[in-house]
C-alpha positions as CSV (number, residue, x, y, z in Angstrom):
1,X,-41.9,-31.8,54.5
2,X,-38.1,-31.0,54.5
3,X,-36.8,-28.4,56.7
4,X,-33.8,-26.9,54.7
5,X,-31.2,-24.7,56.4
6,X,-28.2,-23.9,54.8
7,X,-27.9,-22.1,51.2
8,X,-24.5,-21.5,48.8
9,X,-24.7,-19.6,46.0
10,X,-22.9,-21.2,43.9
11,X,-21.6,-19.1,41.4
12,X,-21.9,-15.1,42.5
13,X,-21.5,-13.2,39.7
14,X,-24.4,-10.9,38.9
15,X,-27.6,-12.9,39.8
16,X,-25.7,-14.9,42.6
17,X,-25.2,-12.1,44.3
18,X,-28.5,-10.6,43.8
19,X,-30.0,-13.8,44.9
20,X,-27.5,-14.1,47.8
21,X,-27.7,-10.6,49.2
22,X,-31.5,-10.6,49.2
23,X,-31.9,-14.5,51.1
24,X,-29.2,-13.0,53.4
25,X,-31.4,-10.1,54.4
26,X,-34.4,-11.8,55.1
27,X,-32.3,-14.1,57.7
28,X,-31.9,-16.8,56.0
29,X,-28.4,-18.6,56.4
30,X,-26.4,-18.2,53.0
31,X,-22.7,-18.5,51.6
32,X,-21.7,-16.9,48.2
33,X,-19.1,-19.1,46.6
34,X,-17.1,-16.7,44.4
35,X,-13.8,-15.7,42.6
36,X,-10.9,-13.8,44.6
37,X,-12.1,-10.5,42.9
38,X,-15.6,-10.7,44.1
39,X,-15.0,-12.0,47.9
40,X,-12.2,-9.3,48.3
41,X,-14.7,-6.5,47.0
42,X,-17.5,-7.6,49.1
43,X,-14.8,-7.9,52.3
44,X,-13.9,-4.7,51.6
45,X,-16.4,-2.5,51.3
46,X,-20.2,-4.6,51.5
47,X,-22.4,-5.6,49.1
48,X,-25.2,-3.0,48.1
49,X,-28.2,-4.2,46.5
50,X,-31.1,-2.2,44.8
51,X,-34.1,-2.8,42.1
52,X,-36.3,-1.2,39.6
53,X,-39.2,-0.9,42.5
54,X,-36.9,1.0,44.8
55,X,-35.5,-1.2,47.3
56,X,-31.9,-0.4,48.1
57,X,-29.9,-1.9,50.9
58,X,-26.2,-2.2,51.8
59,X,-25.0,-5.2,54.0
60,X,-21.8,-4.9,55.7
61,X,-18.7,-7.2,54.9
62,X,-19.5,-9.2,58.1
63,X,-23.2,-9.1,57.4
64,X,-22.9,-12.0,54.4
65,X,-20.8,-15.2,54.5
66,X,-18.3,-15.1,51.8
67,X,-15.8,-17.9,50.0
68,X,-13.4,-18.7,47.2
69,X,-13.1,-22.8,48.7
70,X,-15.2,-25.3,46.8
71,X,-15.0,-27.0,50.5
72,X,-17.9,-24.6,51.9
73,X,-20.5,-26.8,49.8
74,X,-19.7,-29.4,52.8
75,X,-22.1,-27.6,54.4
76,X,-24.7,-26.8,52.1
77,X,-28.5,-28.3,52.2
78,X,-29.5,-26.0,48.8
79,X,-26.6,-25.0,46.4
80,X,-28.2,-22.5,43.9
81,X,-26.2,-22.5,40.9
82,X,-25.6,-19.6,39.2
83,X,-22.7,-19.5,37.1
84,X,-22.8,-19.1,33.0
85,X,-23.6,-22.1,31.0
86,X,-20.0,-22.6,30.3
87,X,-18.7,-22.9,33.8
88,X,-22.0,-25.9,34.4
89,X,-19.2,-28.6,33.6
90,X,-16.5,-27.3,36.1
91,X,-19.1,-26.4,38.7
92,X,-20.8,-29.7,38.8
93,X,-17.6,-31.6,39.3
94,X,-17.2,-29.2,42.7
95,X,-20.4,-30.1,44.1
96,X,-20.1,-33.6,43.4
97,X,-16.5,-33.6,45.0
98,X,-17.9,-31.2,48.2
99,X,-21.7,-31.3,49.0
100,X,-23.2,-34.0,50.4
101,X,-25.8,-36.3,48.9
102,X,-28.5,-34.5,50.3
103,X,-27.9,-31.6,48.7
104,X,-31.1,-30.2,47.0
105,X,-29.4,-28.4,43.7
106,X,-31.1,-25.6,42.0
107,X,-30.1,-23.9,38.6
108,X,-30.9,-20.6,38.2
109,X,-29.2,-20.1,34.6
110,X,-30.3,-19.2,31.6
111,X,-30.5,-22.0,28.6
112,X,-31.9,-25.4,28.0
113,X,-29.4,-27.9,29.2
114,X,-27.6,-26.8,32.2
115,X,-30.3,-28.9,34.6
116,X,-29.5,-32.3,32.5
117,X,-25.9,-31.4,32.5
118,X,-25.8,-31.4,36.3
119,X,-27.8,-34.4,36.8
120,X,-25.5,-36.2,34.3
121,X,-22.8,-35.0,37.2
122,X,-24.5,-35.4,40.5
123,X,-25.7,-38.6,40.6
124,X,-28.4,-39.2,43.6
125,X,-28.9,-35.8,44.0
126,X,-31.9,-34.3,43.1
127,X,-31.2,-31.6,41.0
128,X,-34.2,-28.5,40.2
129,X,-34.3,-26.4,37.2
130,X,-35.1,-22.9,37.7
131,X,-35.5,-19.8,36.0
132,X,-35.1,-16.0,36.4
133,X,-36.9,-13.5,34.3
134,X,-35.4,-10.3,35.1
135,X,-31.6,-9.1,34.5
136,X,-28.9,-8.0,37.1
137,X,-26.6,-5.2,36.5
138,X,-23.4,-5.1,38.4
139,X,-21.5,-1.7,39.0
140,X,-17.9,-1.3,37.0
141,X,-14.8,-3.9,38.2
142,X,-12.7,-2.0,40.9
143,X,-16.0,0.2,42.0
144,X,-16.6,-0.3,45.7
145,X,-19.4,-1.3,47.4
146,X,-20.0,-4.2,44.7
147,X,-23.4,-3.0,43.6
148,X,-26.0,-5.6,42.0
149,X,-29.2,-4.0,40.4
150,X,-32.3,-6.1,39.6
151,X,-33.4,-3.9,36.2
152,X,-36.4,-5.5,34.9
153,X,-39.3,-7.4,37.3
154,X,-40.6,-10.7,37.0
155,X,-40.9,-14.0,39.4
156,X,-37.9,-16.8,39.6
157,X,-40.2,-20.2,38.3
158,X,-38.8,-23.2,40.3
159,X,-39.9,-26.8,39.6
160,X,-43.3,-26.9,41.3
161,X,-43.5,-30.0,44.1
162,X,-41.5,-28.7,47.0
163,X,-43.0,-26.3,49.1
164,X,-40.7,-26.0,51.9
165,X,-37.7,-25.5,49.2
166,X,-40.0,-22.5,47.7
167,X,-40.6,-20.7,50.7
168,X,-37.2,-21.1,51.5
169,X,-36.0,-19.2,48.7
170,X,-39.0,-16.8,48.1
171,X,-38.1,-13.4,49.8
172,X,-38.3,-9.4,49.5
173,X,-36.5,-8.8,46.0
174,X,-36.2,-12.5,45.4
175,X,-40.3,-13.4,44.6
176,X,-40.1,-17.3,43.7
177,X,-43.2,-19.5,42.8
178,X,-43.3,-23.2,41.4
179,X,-44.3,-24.1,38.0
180,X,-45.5,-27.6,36.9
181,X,-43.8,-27.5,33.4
182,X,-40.2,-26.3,33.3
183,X,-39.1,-27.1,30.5
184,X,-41.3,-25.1,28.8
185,X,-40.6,-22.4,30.7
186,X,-37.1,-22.2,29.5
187,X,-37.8,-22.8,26.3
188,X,-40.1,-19.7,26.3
189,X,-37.4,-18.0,28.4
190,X,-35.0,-18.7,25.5
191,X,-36.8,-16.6,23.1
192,X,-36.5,-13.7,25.1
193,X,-33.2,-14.2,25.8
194,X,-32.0,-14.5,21.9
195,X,-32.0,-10.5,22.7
196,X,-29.6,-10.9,24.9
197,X,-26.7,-11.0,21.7
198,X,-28.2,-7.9,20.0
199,X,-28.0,-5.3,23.4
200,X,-24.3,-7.4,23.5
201,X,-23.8,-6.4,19.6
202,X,-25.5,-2.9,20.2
203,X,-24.1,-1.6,23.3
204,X,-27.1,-0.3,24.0
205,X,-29.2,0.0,26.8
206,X,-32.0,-2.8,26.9
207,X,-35.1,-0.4,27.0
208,X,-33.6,2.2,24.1
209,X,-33.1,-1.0,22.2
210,X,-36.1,-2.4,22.4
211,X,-37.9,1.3,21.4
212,X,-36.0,0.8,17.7
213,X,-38.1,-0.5,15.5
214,X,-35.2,-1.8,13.4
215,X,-33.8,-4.0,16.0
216,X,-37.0,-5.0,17.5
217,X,-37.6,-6.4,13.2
218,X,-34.2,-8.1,14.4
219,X,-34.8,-10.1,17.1
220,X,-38.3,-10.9,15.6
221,X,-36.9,-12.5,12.8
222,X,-34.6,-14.4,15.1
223,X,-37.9,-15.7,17.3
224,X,-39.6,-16.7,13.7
225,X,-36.1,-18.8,13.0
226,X,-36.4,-20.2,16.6
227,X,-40.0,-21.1,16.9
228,X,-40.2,-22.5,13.5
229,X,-36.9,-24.9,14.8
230,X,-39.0,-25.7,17.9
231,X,-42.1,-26.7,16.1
232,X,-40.3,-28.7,13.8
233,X,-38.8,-30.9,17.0
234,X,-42.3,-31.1,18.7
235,X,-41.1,-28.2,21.4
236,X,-44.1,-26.3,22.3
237,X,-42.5,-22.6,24.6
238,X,-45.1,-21.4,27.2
239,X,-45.4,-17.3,27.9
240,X,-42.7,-15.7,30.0
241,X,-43.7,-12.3,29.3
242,X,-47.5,-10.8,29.0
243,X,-47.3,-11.9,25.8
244,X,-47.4,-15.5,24.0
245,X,-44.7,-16.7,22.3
246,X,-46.2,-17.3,18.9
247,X,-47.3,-13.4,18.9
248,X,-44.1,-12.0,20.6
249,X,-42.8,-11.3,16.7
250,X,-46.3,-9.7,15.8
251,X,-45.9,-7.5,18.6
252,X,-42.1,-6.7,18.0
253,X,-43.1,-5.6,14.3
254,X,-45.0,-2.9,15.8
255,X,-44.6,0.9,14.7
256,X,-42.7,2.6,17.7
257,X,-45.7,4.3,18.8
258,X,-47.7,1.4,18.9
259,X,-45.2,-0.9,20.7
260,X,-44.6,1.4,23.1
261,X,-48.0,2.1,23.9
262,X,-49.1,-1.7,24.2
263,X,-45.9,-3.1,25.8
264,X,-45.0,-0.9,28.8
265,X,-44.6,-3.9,30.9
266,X,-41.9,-5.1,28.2
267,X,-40.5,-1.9,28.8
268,X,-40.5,-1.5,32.3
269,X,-36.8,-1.6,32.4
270,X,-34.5,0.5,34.4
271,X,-33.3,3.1,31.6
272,X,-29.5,2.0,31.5
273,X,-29.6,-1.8,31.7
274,X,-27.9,-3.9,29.3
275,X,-27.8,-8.2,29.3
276,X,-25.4,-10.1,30.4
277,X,-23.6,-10.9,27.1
278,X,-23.0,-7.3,27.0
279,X,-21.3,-7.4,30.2
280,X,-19.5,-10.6,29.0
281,X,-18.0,-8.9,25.9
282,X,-17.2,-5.9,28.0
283,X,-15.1,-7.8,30.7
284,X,-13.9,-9.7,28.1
285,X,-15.4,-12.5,29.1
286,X,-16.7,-15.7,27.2
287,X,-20.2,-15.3,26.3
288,X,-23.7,-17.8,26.7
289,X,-24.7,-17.7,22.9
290,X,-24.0,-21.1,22.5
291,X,-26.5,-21.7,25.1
292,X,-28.6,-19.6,23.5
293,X,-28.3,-19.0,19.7
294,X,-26.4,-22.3,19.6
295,X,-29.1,-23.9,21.2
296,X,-31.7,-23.0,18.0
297,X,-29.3,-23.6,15.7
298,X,-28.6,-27.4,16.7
299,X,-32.9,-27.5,16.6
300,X,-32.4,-26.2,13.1
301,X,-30.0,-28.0,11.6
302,X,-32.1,-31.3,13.1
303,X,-35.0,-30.3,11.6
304,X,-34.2,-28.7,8.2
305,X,-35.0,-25.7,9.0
306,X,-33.8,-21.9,7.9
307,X,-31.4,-20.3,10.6
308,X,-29.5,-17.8,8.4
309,X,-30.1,-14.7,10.7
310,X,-29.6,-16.6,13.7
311,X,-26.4,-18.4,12.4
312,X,-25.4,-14.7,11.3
313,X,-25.5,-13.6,15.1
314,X,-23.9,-16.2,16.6
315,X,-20.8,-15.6,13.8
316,X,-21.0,-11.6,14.8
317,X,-20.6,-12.4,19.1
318,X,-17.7,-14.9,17.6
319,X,-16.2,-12.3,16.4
320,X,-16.5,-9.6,18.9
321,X,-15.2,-12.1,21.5
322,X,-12.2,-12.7,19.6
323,X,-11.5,-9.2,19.3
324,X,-11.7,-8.4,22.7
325,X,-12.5,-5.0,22.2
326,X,-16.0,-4.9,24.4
327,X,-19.3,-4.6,22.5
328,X,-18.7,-4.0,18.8
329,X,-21.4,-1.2,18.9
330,X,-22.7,-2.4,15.6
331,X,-25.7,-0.7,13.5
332,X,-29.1,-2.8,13.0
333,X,-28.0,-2.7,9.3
334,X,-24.7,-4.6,10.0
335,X,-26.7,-7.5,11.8
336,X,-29.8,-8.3,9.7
């Protein structure tokens, strides 16, 4: 069994840091790789990190390894990679230029392709796809400490075969277990994440969303498109969430009262988190739905298959990145 020592985040925006705060407080030895903005705020003042079940803890500027130089992947046995799907390319040509060989590299993102992207890139190193059910809210640009809140609950899925690598990275706030079939995993992961667009479209929080019939009728349709696309090219999703993934749209067309009896551990969300595409359209930032929405849509075109609402969606987060005006705060009746 391999003893791994060394862990860079690679990529510490919201879930790097989440990830990065919580292996650095269990001891284990970990750099966060990160832009100017985030390494000054975290020198300054800490990094604070808290959850949904009430942990809460604030290490120190000194008390986590911080840098903005690519060359700090020199020392890395794990790089975790964490930036947005976009940023895969330009990351992967880093850690091929600056990690060594032995490098174990893990991607913790959310899509399909990212861990065939890196591979494509890296060459003899083993790359390990990952995923991570829950969603990280960080606190307002220019708010110090830098504060990372794990909203929702659920248990990071790595590729199932290394042991060592698991207990390396399974810690207090930071639960990881292995899972045989990973693909399907993200591909049952994406469903849930087609969501992501409509809080970013919204501007609403993720748990008043989800309590509105209208836009859970929304983002069921948008599952019905995307499961149809995946049948069609032989793609079979496995459950993220209590519920499968051929009955998640059943159980989104739900009268309020019903839904929100049957699906409190849906809605066990902290009351004022978003998703990251919100985020991304409030920083002005270029969003995932390519990897996401753009993802079913490439399945639908393959197959012959309807993606109007879906293809509607992805046209909408265009457009309110274009603007760059934040989320465009739009009614369920201006989506569907």
């Amino acid at each position: 069994m391999r003893a791994y020592q060394s862990i860079v985040v690679a990529g510490a925006g919201s879930i790097g840091c989440h990830a990065g705060a919580c292996l650095a407080l269990a001891g284990r030895d970990v750099t966060l790789l990160a832009r100017r903005r985030v390494a000054e705020a975290i020198g300054a003042a800490g990094l604070r990190v808290s959850d949904i079940d009430g942990f809460d803890r604030r290490l120190d500027g000194g008390a986590i390894d911080v840098a903005t130089a690519p060359s700090v992947l020199a020392g890395a046995d794990v790089v975790l990679v964490a930036v947005k799907s976009g940023d895969t390319a330009a990351m992967a040509e880093l850690i091929a230029r600056h990690a060594p060989e032995s490098a174990v590299i893990v991607s913790l993102q959310n899509g399909i392709d990212n861990p065939t992207l890196l591979r494509a890139a890296l060459g003899r190193r083993r790359v390990i796809a990952g995923m991570v059910p829950f969603n990280v809210v960080q606190s307002p640009e220019g708010e110090l400490p830098l504060h990372v809140h794990r909203a929702s609950a659920g248990t990071v899925l790595i590729e199932a075969g290394d042991e060592s690598l698991r207990k390396l990275l399974d810690v207090d706030g930071f639960t990881v277990a292995g899972h045989a079939d990973m693909p399907a995993v993200q591909w049952g992961k994406l469903l849930m994440n087609l969501n992501n667009a409509l809080v970013a479209l919204s501007g609403l929080p993720l748990a008043a969303q989800l309590a509105d019939a209208r836009w859970r009728r929304i983002l069921a349709d948008q599952i019905d498109e995307a499961l149809a696309a995946m049948k069609a090219n032989g793609i079979r999703p496995v459950k993220v969430t209590a519920v499968s993934p051929v009955l998640l749209p059943t159980v989104l067309r739900l009268p309020d009262w019903l839904f929100l009896r049957l699906a409190k551990r849906m809605l066990a969300i902290d009351p004022m988190a978003r998703s990251s595409m919100w985020e991304d359209l409030e920083r002005r930032r270029r969003t995932e739905v390519d990897a996401l929405q753009g993802v079913i849509l490439g399945l639908a075109r393959k197959a012959g298959t309807p993606a109007t609402l879906t293809e509607r969606i992805v046209a909408l987060v265009r457009d309110a990145e274009a603007r760059g005006k934040g989320s465009p705060r739009l009614k369920p009746e201006q989506v569907a």
